[in-house]
C-alpha positions as CSV (number, residue, x, y, z in Angstrom):
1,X,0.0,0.0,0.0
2,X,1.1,3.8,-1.0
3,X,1.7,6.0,2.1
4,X,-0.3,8.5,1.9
5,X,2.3,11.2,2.1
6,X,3.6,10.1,-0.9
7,X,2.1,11.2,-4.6
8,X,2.9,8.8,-7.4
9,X,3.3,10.7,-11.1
10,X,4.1,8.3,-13.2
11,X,4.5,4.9,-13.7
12,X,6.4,3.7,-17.2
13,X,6.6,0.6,-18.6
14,X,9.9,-0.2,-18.2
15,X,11.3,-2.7,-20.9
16,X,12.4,-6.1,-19.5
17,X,16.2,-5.2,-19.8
18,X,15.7,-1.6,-17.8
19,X,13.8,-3.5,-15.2
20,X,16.0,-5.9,-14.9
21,X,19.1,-3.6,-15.0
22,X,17.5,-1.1,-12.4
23,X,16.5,-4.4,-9.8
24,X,20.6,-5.4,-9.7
25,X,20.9,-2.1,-9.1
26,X,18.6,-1.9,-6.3
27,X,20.3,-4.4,-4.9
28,X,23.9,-3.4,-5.5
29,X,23.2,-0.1,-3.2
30,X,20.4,-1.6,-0.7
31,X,17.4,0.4,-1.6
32,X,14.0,-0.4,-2.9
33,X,13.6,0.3,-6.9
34,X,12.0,3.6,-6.8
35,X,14.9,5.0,-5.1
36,X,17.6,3.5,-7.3
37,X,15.5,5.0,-10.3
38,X,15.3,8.3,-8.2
39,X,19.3,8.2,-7.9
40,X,19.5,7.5,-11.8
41,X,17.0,10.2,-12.7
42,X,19.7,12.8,-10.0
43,X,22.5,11.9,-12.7
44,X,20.5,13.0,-15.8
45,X,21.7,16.6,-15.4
46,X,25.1,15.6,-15.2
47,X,24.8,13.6,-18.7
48,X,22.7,16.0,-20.5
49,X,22.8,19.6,-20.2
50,X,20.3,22.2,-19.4
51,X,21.1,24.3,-22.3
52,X,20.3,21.2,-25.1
53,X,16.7,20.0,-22.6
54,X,15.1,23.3,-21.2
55,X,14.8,24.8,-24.7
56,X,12.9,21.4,-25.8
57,X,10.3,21.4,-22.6
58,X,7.1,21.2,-23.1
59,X,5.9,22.5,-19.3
60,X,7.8,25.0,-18.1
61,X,5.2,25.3,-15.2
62,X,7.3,22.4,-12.9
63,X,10.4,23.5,-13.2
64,X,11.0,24.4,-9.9
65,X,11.0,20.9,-9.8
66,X,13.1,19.8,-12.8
67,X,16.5,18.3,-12.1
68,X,17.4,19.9,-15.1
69,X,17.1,23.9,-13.3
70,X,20.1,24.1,-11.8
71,X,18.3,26.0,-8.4
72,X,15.6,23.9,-8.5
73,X,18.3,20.9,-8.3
74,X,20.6,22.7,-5.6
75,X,17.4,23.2,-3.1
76,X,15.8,19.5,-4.0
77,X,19.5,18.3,-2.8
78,X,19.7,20.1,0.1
79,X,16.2,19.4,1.7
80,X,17.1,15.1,0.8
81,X,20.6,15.3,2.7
């Protein structure tokens, strides 16, 4: 059951190899899956940049919560530490 604090988005279908790829992952670090896809989706910014995915958004309304806006990210970081 979903705690109720918590507010699901989205939920993909993930092809069997991502699955499968992001469960050894899970277990490699000792968390559940939906924080080892939380840690992957926290290294996006650092493989893509800003300048090449903010110009091709199609909701600029959430990006205070976009990894990709770099305050957005620095203030998400510091309230998870």
């Amino acid at each position: 059951m979903q705690p109720t604090n918590q507010k699901r988005y989205y939920t993909p279908q993930f092809s069997e190899k991502a699955a499968v790829t992001v469960r050894r992952l899970a277990w490699a670090l000792g968390v559940p899956m939906p924080k080892a896809v939380d840690q992957i989706i926290s290294l996006l910014p650092s493989l893509f940049s800003p300048s090449v995915v903010c110009p091709q958004c199609k909701d600029k309304t959430k990006c205070q919560y976009c990894g990709f806006n770099k305050a957005a990210a620095a203030a998400n970081a510091a309230l998870s530490v």
